[in-house]
C-alpha positions as CSV (number, residue, x, y, z in Angstrom):
1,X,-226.9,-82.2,269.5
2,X,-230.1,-84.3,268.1
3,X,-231.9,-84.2,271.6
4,X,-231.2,-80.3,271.8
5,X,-232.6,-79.6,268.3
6,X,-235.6,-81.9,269.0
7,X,-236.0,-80.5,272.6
8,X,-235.9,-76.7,270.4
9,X,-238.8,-78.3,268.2
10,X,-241.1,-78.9,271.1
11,X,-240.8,-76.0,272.9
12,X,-241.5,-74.0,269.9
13,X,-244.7,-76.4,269.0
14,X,-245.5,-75.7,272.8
15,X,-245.1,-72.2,272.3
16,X,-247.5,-71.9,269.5
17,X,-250.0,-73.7,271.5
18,X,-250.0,-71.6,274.8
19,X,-253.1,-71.6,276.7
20,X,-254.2,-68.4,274.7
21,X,-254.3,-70.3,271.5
22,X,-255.7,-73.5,272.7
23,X,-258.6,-71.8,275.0
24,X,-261.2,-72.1,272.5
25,X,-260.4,-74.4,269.5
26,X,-261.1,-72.9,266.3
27,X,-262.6,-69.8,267.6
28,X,-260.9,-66.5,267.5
29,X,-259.7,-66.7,271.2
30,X,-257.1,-63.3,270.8
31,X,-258.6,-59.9,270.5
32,X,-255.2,-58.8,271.7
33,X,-252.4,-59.6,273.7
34,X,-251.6,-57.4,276.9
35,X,-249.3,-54.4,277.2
36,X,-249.7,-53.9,280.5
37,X,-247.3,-55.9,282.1
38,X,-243.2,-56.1,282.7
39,X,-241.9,-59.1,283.7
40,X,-238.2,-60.0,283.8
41,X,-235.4,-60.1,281.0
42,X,-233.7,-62.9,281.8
43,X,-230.8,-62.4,279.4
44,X,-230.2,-59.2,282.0
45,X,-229.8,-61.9,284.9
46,X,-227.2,-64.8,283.2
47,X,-225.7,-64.7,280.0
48,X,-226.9,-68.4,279.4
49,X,-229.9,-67.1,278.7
50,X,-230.9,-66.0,275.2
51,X,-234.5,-64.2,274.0
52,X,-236.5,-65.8,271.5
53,X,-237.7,-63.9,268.8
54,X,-241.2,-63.8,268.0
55,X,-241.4,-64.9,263.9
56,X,-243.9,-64.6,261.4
57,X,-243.8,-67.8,260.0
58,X,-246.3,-70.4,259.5
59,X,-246.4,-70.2,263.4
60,X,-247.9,-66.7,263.8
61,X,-251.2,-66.1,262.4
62,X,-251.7,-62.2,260.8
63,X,-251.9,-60.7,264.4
64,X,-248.8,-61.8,265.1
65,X,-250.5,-64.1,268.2
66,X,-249.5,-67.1,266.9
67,X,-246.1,-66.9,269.5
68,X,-245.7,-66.1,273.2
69,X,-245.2,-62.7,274.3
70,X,-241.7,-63.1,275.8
71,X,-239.4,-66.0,275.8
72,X,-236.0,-67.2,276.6
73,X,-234.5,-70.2,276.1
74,X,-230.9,-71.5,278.0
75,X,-228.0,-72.1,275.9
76,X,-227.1,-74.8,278.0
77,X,-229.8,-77.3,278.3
78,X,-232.5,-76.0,275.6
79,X,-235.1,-75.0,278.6
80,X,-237.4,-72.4,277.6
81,X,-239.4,-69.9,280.0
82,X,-242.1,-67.9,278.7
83,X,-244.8,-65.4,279.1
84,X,-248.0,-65.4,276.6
85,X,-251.3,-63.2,277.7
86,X,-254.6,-63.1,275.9
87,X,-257.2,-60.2,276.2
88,X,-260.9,-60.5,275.0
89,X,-263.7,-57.9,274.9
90,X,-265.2,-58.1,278.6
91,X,-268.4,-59.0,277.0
92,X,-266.6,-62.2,275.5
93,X,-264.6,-63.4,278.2
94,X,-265.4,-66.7,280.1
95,X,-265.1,-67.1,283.1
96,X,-263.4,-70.2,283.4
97,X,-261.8,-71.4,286.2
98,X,-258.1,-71.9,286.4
99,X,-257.9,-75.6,286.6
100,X,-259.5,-75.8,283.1
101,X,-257.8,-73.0,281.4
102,X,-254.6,-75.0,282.7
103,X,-255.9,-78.2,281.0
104,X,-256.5,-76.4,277.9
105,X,-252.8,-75.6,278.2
106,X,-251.7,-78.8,278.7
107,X,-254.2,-80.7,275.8
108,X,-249.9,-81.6,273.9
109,X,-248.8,-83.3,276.6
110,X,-249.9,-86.9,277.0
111,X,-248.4,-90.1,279.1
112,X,-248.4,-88.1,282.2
113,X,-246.1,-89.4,285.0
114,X,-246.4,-86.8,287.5
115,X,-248.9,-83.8,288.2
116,X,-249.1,-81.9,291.3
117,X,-251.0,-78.6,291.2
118,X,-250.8,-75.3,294.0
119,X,-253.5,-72.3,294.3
120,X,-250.9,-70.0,294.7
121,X,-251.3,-65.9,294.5
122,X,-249.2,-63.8,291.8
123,X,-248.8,-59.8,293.0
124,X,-252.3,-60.9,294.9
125,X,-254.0,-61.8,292.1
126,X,-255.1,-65.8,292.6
127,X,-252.8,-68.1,290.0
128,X,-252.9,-71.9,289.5
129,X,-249.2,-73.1,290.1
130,X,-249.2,-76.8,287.9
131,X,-245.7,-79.0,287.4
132,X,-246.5,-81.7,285.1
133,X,-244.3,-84.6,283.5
134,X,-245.3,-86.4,280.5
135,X,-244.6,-86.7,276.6
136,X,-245.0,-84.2,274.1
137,X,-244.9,-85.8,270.8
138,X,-242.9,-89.1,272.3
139,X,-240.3,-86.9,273.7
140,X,-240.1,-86.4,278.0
141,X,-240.7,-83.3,279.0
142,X,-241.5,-81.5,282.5
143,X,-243.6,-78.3,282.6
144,X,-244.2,-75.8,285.3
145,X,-246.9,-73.6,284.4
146,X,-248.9,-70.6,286.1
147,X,-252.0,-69.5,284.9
148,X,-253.9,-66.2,286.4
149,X,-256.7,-64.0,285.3
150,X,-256.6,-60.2,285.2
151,X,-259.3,-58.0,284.7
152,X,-260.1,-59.4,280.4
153,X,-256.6,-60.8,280.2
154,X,-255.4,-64.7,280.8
155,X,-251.9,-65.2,281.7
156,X,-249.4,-68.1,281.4
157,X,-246.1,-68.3,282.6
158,X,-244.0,-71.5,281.5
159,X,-240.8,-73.4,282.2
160,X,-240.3,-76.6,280.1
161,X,-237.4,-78.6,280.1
162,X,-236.6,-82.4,280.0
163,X,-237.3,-84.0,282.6
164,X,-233.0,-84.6,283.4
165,X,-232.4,-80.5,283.8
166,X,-235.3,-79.6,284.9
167,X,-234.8,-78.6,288.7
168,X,-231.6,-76.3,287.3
169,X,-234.0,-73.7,286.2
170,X,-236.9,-74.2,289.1
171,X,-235.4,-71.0,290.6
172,X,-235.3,-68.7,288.0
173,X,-238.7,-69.7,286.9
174,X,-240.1,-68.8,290.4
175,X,-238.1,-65.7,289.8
176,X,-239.3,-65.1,286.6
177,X,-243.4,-65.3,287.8
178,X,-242.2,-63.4,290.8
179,X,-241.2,-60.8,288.8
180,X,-244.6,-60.5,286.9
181,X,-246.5,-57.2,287.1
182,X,-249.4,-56.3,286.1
183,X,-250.4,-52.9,285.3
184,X,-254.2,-53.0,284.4
């Protein structure tokens, strides 16, 4: 039950460090998060699957950005999958490509063992698909993240998991991003 509650930990630091927050350091990266979306509800598709409510602790900042969008976590093996967008004033956003927002993303995770990243497409838009093993704060972990950009909005979808239980969930994350759509 240690490894669980540790596992809980990182995925909640990981969570609070989404590729929205980490984007642009101490700069105000958020002007909002998206509403133009619907993705999934996984708790709809297997009762192992629980939602995570977003808190507003010393995690969440005043607008409330400080947490993804959507996420679930499995009861059984402390996996999370999640959903966190970003939106800036068109006159702010950077146009940055994919491969660098999805290093900002992954700034936590260090000793990597494995990294393979796919250009994939999401409902046509173009998406960088990266899977990614490593430590986050001496712990293994593996991460599957896609990252896309809509219009002023960034989107990243996430699976994390150690390393052990990680291909249990592969489906239902490719599920989950297939499920993605974007309305904007």
């Amino acid at each position: 039950m240690k490894q669980f509650g540790q596992l809980f930990l990182l995925m909640t630091l990981l969570l609070t460090q989404t590729a929205c927050g980490v984007l642009l350091g101490n700069i105000k990266p958020v002007d909002e998060r998206s509403d133009s979306y619907g993705v999934a509800d996984l708790t709809k598709q297997s009762p192992d699957w629980t939602r995570m409510r977003r808190s507003s602790g010393p995690a969440a900042d005043a607008n409330g950005t400080g947490l993804s969008d959507v996420a679930f976590q499995s009861k059984k093996t402390g996996a999370v999958i999640s959903l966190n967008s970003a939106c800036r004033a068109t006159t702010q956003t950077k146009e940055e490509p994919l491969k660098e927002l999805m290093n900002q993303l992954l700034l936590g995770i260090n000793d990597v063992s494995f990294r393979a990243d796919q250009d994939i497409e999401v409902q046509g838009i173009p998406a960088l698909d990266t899977t990614i093993q490593g430590k986050m704060n001496s712990e293994n972990v593996m991460l599957r993240s896609v990252v896309l950009r809509k219009n002023r909005c960034v989107y990243d979808l996430m699976y994390i998991a150690r390393p052990e239980t990680f291909a249990e969930y592969q489906e239902t994350f490719s599920q989950f991003v297939a499920s993605l759509r974007l309305k904007e």
